[in-house]
MDAnalysis code that builds the backbone (N, CA, C; Angstrom):
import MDAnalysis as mda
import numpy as np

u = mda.Universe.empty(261, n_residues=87, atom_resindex=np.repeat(np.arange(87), 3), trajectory=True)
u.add_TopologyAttr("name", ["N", "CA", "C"] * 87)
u.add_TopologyAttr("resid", np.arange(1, 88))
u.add_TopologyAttr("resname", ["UNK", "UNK", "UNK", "UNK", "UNK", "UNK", "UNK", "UNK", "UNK", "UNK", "UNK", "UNK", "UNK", "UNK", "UNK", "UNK", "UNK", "UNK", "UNK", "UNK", "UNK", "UNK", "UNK", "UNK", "UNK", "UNK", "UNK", "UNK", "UNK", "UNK", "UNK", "UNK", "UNK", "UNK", "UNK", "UNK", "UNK", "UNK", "UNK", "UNK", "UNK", "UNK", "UNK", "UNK", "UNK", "UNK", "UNK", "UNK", "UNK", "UNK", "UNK", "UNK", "UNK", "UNK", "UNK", "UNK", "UNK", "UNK", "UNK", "UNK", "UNK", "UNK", "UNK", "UNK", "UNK", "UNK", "UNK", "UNK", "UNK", "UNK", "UNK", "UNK", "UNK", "UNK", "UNK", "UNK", "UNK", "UNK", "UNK", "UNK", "UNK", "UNK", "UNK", "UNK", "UNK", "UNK", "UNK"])
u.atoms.positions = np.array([
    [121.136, 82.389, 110.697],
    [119.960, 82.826, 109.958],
    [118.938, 81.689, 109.919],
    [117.897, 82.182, 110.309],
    [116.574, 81.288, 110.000],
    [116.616, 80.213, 108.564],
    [116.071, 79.270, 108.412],
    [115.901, 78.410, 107.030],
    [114.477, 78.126, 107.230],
    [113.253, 77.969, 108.537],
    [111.771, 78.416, 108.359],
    [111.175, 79.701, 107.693],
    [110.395, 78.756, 106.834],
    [109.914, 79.902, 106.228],
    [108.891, 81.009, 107.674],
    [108.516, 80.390, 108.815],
    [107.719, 81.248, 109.523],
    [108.296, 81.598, 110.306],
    [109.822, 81.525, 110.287],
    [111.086, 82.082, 111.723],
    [111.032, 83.006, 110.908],
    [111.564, 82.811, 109.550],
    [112.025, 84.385, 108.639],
    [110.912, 85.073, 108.725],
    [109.722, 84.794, 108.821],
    [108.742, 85.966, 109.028],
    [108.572, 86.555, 110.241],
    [108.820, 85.632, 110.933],
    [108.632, 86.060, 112.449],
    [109.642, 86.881, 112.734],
    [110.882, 86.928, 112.364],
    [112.025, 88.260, 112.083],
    [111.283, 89.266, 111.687],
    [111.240, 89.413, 110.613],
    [110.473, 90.283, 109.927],
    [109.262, 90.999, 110.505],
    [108.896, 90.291, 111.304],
    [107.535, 90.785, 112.308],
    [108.090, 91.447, 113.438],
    [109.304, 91.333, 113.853],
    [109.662, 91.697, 115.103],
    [110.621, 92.752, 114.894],
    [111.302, 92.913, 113.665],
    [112.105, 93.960, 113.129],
    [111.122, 95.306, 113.237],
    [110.065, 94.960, 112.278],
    [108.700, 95.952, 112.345],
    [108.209, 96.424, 113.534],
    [107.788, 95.991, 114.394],
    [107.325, 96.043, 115.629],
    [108.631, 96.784, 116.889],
    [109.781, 96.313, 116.625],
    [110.523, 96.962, 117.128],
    [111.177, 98.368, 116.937],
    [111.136, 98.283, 115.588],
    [111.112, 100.023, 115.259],
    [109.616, 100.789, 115.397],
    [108.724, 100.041, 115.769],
    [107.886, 101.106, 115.903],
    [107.812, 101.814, 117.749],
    [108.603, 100.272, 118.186],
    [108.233, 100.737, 119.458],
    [109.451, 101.442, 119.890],
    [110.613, 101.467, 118.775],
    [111.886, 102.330, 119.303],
    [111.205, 103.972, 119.173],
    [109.958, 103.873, 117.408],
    [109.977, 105.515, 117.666],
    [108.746, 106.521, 118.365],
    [107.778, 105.805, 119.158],
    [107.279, 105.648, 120.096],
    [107.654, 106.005, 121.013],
    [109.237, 105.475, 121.978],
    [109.798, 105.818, 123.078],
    [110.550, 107.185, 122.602],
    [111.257, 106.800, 121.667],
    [111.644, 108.594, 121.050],
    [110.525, 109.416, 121.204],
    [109.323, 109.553, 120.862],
    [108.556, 110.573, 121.021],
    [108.198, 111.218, 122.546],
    [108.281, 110.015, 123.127],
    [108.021, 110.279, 125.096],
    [109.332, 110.916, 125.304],
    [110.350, 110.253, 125.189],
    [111.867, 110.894, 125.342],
    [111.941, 112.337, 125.379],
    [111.457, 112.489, 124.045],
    [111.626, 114.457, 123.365],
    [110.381, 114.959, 124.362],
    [109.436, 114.419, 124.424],
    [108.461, 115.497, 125.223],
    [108.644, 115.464, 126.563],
    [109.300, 114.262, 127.354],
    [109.887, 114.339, 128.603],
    [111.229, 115.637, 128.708],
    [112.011, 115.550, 127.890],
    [113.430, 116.450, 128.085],
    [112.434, 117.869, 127.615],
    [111.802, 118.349, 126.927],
    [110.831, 119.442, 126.987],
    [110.457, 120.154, 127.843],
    [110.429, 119.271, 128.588],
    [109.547, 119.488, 130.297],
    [110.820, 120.099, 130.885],
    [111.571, 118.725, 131.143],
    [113.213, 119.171, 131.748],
    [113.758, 120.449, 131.178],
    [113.900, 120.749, 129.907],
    [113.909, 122.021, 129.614],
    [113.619, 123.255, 129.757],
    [112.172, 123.065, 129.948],
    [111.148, 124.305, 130.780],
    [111.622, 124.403, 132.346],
    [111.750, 123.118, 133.310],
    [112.043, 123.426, 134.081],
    [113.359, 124.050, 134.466],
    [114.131, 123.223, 134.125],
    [116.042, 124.416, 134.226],
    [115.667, 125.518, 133.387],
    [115.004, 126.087, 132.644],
    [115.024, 127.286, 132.011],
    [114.150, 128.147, 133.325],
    [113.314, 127.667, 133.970],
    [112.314, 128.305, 135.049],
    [111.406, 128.700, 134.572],
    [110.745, 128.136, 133.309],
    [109.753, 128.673, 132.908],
    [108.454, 127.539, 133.113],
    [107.648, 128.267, 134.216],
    [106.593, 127.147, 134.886],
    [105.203, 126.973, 133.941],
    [104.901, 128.400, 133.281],
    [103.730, 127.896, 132.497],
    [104.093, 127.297, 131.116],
    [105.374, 127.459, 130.631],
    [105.807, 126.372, 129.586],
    [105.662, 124.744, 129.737],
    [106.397, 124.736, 131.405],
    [106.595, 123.646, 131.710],
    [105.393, 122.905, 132.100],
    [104.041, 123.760, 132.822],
    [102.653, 123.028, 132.418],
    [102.435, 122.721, 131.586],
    [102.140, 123.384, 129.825],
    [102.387, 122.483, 129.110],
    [102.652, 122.368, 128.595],
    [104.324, 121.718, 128.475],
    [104.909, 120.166, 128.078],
    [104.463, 119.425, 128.685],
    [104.358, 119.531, 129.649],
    [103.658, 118.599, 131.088],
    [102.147, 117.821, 130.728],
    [101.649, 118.662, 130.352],
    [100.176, 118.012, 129.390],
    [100.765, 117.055, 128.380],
    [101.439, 117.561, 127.621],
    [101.945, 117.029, 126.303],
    [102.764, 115.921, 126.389],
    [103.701, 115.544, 127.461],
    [104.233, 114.912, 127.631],
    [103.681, 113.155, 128.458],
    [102.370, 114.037, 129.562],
    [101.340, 112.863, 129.794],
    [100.869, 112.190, 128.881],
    [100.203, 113.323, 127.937],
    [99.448, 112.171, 126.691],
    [100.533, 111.453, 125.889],
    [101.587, 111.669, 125.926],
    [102.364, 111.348, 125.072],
    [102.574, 109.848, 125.586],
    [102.615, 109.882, 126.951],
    [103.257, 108.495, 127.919],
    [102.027, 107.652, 127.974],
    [100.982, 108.275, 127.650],
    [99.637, 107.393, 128.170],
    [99.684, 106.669, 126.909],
    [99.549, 107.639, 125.361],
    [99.597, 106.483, 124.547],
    [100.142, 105.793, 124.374],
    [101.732, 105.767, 124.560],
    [102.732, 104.642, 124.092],
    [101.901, 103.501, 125.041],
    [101.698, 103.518, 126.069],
    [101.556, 102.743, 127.558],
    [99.973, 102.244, 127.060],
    [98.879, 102.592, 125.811],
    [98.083, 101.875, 125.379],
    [98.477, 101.065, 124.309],
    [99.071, 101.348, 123.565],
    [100.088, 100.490, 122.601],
    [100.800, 99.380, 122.879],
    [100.983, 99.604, 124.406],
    [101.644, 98.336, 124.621],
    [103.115, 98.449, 124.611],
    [103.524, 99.384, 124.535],
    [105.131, 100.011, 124.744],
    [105.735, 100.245, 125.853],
    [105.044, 100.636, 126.655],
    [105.252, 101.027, 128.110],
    [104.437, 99.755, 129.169],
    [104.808, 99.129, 130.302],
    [103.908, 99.042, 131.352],
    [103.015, 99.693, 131.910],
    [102.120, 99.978, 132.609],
    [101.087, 101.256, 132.943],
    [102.322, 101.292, 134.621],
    [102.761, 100.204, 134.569],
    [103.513, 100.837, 136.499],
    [104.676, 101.678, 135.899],
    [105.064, 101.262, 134.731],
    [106.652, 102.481, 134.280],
    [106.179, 103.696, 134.041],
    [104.567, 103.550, 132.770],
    [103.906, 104.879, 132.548],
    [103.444, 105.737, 133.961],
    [103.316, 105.370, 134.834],
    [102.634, 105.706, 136.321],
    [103.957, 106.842, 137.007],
    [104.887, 105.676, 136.775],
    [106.153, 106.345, 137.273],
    [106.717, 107.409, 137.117],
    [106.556, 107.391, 135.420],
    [107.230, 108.726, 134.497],
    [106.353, 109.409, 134.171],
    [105.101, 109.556, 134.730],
    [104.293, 110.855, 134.855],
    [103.924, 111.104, 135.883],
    [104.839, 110.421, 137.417],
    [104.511, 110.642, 138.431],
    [105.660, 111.856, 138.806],
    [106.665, 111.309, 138.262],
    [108.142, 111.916, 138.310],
    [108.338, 113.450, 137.827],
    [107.957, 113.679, 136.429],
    [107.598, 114.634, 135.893],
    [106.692, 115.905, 136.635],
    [105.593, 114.786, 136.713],
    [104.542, 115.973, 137.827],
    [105.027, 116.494, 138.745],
    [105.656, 115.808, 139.565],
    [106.491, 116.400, 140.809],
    [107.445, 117.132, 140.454],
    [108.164, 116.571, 139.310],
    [109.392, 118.183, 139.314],
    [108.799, 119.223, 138.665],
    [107.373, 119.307, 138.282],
    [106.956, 120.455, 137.485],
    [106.251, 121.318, 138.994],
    [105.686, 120.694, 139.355],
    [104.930, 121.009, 140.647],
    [106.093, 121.742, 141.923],
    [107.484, 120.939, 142.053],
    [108.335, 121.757, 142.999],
    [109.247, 122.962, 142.198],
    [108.076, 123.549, 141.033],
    [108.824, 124.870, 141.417],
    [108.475, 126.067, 142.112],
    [108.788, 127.038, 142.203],
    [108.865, 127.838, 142.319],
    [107.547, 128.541, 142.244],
])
């Protein structure tokens, strides 16, 4: 355990910051498996949009500073394409 008084804050700063960015990725998570959902269910205009919903969802974390923009790039590149090869 810390005995600085500005380590113990700096815990404290990073405890904060880390749960925000754990529930942040939870929110991309749920609107990504949404998508995945729509798609194994075969339902394509559902799965457009989650597909909306799930972009904005990745763009903001990825302005926040949660995401990289090359991971955010990835996982709405990924998505698009399995929404796009259906049917």
């Amino acid at each position: 355990m810390a005995n600085i008084k500005s380590a113990k804050k700096r815990i404290l700063i990073n405890e904060t910051k880390a749960a925000r960015n754990k529930a942040i990725r939870s929110r991309v998570k749920t609107t990504v498996k949404k998508v995945d959902a729509a798609i194994t269910a075969g339902d394509k205009a559902a799965a457009q949009v989650s597909l909306v919903d799930a972009i904005s969802e990745i763009e903001r974390a990825t302005s926040k500073g949660v995401y990289h923009k090359n991971t955010a790039s990835r996982k709405v590149s990924r998505i698009t394409k399995a929404v796009n090869a259906m049917a």
